[in-house]
Backbone as ProteinMPNN parsed JSONL, in Angstrom:
{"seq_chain_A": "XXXXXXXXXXXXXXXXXXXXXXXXXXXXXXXXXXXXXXXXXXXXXXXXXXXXXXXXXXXXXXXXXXXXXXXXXXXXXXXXXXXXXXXXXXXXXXXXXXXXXXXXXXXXXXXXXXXXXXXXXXXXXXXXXXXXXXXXXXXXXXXXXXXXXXXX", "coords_chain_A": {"N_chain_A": [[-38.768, -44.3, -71.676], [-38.637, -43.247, -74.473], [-41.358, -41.611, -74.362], [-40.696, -39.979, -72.43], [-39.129, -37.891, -73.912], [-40.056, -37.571, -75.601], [-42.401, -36.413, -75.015], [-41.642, -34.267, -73.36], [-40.463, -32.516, -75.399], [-43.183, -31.849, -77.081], [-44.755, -30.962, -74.62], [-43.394, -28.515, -73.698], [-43.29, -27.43, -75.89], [-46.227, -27.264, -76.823], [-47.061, -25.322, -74.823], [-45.693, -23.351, -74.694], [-46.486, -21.948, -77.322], [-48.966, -21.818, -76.801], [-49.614, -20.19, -74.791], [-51.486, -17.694, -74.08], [-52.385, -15.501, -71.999], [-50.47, -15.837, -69.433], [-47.736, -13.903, -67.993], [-44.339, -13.611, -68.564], [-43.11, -13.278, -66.194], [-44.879, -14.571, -64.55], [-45.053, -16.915, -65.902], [-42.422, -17.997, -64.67], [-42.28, -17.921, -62.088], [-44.028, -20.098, -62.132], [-43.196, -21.918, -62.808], [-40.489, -21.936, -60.996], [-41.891, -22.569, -59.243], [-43.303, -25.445, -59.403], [-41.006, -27.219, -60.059], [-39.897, -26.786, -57.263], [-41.865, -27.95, -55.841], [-42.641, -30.381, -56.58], [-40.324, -31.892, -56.202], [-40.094, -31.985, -53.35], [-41.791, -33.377, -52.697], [-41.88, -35.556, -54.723], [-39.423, -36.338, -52.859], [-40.012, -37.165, -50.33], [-42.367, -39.525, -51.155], [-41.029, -40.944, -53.608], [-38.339, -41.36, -52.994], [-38.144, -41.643, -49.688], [-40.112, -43.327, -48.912], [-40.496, -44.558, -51.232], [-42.847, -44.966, -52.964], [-43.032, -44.76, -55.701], [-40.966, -43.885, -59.108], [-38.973, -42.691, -61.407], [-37.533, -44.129, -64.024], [-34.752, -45.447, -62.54], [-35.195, -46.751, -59.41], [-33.316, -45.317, -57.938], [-31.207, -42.254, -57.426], [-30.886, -40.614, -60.082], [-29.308, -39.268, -62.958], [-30.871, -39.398, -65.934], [-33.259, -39.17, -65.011], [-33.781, -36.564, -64.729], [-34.758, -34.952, -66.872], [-37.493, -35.253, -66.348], [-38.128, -34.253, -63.542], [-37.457, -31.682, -63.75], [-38.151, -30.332, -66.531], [-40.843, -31.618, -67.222], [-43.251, -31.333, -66.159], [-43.547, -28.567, -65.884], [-44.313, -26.998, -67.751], [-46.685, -28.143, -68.638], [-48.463, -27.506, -66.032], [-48.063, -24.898, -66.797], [-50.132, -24.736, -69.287], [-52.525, -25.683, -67.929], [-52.919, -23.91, -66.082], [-52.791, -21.428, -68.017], [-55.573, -22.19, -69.477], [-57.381, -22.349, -67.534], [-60.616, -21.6, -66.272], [-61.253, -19.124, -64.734], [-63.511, -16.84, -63.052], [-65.642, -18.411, -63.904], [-68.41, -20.489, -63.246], [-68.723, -23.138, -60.529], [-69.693, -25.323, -61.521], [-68.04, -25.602, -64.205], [-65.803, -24.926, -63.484], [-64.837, -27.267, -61.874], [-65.538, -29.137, -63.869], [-63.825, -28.738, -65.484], [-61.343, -29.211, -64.361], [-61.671, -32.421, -63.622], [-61.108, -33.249, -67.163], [-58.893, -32.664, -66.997], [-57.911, -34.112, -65.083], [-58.497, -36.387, -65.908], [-57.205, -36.44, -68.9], [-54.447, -36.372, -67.264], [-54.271, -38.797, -65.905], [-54.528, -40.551, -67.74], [-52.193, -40.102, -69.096], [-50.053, -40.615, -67.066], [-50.812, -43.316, -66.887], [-49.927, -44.512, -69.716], [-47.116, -43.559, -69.255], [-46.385, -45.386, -67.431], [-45.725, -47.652, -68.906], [-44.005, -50.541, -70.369], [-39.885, -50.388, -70.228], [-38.526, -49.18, -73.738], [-40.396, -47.056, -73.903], [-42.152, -46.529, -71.921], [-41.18, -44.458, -68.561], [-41.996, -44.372, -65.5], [-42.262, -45.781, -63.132], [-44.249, -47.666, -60.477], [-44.235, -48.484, -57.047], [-45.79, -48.84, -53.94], [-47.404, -46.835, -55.113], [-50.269, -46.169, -57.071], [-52.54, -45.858, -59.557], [-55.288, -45.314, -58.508], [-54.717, -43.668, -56.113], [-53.333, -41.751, -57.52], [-55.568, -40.149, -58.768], [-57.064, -39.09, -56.609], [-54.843, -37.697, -55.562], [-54.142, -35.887, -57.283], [-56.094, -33.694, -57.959], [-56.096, -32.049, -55.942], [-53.51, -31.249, -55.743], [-53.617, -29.427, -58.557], [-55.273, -28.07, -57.264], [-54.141, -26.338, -55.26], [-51.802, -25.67, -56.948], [-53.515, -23.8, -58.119], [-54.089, -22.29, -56.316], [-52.082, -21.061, -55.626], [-50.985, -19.779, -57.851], [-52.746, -17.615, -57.96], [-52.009, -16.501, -55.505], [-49.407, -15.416, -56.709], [-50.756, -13.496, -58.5], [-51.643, -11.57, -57.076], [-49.471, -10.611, -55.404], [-48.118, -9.291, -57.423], [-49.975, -7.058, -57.873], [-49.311, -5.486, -55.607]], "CA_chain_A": [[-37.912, -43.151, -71.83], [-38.954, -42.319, -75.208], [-42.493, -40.797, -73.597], [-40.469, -38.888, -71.445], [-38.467, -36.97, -73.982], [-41.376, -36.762, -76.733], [-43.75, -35.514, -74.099], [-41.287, -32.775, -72.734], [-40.831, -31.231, -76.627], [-44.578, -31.527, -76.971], [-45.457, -30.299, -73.664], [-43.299, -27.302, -73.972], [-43.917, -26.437, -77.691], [-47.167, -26.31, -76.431], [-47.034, -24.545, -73.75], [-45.051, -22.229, -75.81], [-47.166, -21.513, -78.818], [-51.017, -21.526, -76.351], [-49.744, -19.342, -73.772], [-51.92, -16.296, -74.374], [-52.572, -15.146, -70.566], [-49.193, -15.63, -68.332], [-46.463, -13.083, -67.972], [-42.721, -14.304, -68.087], [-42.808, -12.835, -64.693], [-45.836, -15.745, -64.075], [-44.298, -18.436, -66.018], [-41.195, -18.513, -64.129], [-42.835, -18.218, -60.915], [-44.621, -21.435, -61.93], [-41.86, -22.901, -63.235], [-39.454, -22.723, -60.457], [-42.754, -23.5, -57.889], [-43.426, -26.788, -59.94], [-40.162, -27.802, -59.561], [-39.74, -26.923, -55.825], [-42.932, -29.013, -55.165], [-42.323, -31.783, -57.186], [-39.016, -32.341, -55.585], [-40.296, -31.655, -52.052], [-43.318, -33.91, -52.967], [-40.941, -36.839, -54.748], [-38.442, -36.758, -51.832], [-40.811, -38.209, -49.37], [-43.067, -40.635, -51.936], [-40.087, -41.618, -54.423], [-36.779, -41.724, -52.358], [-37.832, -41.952, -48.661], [-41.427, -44.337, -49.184], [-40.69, -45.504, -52.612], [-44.253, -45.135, -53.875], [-43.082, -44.606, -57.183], [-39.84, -43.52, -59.273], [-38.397, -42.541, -62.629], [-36.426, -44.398, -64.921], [-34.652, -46.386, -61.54], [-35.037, -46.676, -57.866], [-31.976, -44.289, -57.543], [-31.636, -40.755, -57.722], [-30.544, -40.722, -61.562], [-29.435, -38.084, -64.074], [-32.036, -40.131, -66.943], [-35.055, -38.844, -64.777], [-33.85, -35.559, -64.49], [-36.775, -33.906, -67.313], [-38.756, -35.56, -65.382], [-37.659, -33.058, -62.685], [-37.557, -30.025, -64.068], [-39.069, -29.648, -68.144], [-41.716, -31.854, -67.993], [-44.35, -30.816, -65.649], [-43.924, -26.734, -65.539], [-45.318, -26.623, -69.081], [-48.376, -28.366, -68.492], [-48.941, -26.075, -65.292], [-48.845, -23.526, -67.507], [-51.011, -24.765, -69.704], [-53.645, -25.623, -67.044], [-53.133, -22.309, -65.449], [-53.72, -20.223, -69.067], [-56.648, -22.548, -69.549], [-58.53, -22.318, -66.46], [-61.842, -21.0, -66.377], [-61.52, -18.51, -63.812], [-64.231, -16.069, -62.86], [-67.043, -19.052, -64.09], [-69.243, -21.093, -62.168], [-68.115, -24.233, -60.082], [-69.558, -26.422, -62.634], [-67.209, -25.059, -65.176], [-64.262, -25.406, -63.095], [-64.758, -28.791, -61.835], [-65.581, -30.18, -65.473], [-62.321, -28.396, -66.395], [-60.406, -30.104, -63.723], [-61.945, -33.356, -64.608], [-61.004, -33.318, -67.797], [-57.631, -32.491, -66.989], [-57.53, -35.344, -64.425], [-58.594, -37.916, -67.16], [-55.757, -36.825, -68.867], [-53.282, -36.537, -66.306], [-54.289, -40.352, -65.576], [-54.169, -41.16, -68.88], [-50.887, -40.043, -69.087], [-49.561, -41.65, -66.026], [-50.943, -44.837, -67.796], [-48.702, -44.365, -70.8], [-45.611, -43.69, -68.568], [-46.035, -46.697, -66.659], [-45.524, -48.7, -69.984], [-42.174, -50.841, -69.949], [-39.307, -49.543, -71.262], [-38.22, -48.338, -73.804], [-41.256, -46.157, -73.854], [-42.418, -45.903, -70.461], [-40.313, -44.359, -67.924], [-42.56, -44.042, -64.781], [-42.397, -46.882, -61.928], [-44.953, -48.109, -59.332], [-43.855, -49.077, -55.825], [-47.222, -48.984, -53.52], [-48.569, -45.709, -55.342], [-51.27, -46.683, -58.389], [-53.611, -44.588, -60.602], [-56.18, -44.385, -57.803], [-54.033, -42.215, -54.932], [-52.952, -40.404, -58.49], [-56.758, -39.969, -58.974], [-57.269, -38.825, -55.265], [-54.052, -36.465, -54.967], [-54.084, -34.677, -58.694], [-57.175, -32.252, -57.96], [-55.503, -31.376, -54.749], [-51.878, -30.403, -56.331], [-53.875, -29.151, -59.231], [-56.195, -26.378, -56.651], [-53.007, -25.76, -54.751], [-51.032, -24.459, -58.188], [-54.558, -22.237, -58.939], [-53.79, -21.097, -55.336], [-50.215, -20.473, -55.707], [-51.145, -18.983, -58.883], [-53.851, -16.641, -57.493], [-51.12, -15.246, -54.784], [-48.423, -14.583, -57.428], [-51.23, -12.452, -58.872], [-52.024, -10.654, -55.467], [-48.152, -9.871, -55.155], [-47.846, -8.606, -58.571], [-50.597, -5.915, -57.906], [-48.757, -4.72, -54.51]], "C_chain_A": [[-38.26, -42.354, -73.095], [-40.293, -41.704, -74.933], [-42.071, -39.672, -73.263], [-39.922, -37.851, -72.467], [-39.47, -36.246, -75.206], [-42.306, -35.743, -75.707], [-42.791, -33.88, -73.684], [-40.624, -31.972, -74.165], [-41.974, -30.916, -76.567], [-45.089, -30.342, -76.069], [-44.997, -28.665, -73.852], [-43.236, -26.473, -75.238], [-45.182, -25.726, -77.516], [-47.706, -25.11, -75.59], [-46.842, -23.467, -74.145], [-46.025, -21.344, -77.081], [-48.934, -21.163, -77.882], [-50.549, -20.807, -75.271], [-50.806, -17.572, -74.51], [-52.056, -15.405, -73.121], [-51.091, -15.134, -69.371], [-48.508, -14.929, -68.816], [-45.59, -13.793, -68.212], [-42.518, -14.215, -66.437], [-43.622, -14.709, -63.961], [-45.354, -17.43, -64.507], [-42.981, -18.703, -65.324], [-41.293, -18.564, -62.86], [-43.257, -19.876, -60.642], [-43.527, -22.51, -61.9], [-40.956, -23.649, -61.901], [-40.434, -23.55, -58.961], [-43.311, -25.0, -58.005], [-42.462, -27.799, -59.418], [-39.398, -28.01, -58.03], [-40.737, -27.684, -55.33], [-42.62, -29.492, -55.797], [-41.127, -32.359, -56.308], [-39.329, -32.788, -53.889], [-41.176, -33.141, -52.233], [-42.367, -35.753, -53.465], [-39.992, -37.369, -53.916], [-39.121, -37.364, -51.045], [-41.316, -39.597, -50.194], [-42.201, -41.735, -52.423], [-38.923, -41.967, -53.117], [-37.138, -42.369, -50.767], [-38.881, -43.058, -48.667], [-41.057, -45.496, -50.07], [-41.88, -46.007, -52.833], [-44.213, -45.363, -55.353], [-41.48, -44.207, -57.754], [-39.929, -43.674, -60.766], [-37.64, -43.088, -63.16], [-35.975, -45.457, -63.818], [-35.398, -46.013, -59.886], [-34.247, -45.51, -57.176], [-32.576, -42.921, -57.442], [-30.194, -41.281, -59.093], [-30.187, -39.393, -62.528], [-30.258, -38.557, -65.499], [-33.129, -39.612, -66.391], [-35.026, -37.249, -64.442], [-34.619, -34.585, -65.618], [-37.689, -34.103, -67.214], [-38.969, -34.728, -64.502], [-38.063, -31.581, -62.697], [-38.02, -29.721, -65.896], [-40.584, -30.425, -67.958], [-43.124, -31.576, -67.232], [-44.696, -29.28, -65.37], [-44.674, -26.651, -66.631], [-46.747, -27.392, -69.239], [-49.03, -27.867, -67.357], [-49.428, -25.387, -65.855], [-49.341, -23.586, -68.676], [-52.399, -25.058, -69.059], [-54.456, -24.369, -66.664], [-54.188, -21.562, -66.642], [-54.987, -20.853, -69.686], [-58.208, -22.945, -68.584], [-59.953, -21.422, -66.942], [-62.202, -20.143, -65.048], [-62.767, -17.384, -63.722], [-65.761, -16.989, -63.404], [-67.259, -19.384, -62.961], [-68.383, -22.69, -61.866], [-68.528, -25.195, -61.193], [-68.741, -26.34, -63.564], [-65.532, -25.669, -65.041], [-63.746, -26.71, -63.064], [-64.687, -29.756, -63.295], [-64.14, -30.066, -65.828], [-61.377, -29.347, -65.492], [-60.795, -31.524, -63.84], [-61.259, -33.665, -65.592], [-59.231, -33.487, -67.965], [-57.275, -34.011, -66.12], [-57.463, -36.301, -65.355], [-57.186, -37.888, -68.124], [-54.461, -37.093, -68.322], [-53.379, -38.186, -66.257], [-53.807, -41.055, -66.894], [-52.631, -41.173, -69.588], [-49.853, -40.939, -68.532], [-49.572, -43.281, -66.398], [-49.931, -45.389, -68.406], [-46.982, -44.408, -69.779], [-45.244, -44.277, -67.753], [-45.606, -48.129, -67.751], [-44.211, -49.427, -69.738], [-41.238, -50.058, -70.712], [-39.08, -50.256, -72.701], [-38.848, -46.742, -74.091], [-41.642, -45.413, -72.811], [-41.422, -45.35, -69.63], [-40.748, -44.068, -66.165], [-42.866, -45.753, -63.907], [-43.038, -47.098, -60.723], [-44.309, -48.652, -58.221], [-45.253, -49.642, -55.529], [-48.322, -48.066, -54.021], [-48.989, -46.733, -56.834], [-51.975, -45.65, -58.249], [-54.787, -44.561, -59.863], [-55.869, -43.709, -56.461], [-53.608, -41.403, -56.289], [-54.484, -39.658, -58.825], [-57.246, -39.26, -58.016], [-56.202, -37.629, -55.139], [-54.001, -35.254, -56.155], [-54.973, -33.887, -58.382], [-56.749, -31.572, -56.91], [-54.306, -30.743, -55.527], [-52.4, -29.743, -57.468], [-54.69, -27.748, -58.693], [-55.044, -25.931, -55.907], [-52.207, -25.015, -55.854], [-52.043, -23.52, -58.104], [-54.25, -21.451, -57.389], [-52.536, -19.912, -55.342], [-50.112, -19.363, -57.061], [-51.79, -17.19, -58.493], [-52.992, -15.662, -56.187], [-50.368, -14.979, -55.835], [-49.7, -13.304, -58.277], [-51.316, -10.681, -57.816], [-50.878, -9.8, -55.269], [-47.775, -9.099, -56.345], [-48.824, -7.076, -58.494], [-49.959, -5.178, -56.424], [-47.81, -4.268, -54.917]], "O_chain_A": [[-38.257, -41.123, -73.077], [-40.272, -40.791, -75.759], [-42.59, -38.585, -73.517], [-40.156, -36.711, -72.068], [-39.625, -35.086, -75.588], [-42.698, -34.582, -75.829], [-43.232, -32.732, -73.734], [-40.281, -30.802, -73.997], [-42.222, -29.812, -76.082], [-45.593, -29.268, -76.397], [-45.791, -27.75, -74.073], [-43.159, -25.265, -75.462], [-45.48, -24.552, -77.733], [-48.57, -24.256, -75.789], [-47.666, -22.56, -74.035], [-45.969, -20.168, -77.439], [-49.819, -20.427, -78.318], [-51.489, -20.802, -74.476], [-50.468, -16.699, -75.309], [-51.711, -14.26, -73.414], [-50.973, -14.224, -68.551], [-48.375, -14.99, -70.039], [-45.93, -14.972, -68.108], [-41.89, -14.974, -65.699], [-43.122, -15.588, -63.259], [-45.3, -18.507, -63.915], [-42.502, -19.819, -65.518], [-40.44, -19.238, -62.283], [-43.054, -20.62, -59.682], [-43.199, -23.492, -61.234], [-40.713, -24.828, -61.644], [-40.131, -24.421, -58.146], [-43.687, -25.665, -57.04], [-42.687, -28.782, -58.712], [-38.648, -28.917, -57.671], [-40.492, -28.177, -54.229], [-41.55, -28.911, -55.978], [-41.29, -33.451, -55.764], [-38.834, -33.777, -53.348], [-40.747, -34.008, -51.471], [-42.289, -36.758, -52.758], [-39.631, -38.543, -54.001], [-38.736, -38.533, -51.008], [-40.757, -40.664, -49.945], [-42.269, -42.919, -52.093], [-38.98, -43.008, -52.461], [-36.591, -43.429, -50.464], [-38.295, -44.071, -48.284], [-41.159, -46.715, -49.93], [-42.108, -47.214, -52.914], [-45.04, -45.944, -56.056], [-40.646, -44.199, -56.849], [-40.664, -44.472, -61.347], [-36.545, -42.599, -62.882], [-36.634, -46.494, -63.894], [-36.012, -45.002, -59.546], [-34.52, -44.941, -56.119], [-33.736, -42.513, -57.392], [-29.148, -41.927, -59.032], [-31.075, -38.556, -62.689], [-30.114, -37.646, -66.314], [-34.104, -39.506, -67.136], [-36.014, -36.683, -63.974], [-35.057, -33.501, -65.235], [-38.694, -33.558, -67.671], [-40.114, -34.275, -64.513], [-38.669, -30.759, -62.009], [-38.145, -28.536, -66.206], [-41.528, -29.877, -68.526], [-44.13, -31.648, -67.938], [-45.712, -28.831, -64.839], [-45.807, -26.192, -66.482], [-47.682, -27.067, -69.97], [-50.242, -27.716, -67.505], [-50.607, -25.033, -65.852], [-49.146, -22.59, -69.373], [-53.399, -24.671, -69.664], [-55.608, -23.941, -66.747], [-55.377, -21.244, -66.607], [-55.577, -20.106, -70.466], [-59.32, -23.441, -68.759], [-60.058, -20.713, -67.943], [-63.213, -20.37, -64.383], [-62.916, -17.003, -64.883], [-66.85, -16.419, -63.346], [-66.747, -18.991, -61.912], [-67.649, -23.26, -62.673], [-67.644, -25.843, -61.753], [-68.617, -27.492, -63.98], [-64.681, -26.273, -65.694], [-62.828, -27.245, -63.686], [-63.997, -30.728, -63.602], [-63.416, -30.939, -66.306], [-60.702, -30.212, -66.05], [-59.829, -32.045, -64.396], [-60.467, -34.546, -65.26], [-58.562, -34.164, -68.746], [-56.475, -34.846, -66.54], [-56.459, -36.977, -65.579], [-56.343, -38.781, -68.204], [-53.592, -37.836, -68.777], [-52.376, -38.786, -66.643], [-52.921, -41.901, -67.02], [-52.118, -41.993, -70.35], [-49.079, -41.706, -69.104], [-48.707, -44.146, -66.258], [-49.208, -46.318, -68.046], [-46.062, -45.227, -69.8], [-44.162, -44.122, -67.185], [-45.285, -49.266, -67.405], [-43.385, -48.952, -68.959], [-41.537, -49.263, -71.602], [-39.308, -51.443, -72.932], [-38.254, -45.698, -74.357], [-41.589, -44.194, -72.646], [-40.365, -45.859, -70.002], [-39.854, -43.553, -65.494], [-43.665, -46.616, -64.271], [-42.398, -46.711, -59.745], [-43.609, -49.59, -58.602], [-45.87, -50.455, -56.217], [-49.523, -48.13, -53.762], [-48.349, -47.611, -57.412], [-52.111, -44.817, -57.353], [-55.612, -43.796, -60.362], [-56.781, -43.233, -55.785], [-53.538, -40.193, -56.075], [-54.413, -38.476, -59.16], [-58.121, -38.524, -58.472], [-56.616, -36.585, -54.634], [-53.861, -34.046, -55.966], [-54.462, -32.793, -58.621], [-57.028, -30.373, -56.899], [-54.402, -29.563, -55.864], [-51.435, -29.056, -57.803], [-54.79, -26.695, -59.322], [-55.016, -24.703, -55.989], [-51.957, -23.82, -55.697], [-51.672, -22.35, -58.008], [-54.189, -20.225, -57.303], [-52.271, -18.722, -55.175], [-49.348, -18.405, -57.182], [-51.351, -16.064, -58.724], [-53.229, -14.479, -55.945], [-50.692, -13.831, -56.144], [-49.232, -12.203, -58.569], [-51.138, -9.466, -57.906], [-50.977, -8.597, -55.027], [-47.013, -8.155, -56.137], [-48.38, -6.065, -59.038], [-50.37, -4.022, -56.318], [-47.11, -3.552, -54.2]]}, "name": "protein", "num_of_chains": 1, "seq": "XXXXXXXXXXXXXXXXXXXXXXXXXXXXXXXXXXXXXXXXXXXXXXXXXXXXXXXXXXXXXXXXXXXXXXXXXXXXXXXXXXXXXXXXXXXXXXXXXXXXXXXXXXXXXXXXXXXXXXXXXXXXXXXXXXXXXXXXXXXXXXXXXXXXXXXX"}
């Protein structure tokens, strides 16, 4: 638990202070599309599977910035650090890089408590290894229409 609440100042300090590229219009797009997939995305895995879960088994108010602070701000730090308009090698390294941390993360927040707050069922760090570059080109998609609609 303490992970969870250091990481979501961190994440959004940073987020906060290295945005140079997103709108407000764009960060709140991401924001509330993070949290509508995540939810969509944890309701099957976490609650109806139980691949994985926060804090308990339950549905909990303890895993709720898990929910909603702690993954929009590293979106949108992904997002304003993409390497758009390079070459595929560019991208891929970048997503890479991001995966290693994402995993490395996931690591950390599988710790016991009172640090960790992140619980294994049947999911483990290689379906998180396998599904992160997917939910990671789906945001640059989701990203890449809110641009499209902003110029109409």
């Amino acid at each position: 638990m303490i992970l969870l609440l250091l990481s979501v100042l961190i994440f959004n300090f940073l987020a906060y202070i290295t945005n140079k590229k997103l709108t407000k219009n764009q960060i709140v797009h991401i924001w509330v599309f993070t949290i509508a997939f995540q939810l969509i995305f944890d309701i099957f895995v976490d609650l109806k599977y139980h691949g994985y879960w926060y804090i308990t088994p339950e549905v909990d108010w303890e895993a709720f910035p898990a929910y909603t602070v702690l993954i929009p701000p590293v979106n949108i730090m992904f997002l304003n650090w993409f390497p758009y308009n390079q070459s595929l090698f560019r991208i891929v390294r970048y997503i890479f890089i991001w995966e290693l941390f994402l995993l490395f993360y996931e690591w950390l927040a599988s710790f016991p408590s009172p640090w960790g707050y992140f619980e294994y069922g049947w999911w483990n760090l290689g379906i998180s290894a396998f599904v992160n570059p997917i939910l990671l080109l789906i945001l640059v998609g989701y990203y890449k229409w809110i641009l499209i609609i902003e110029k109409e």
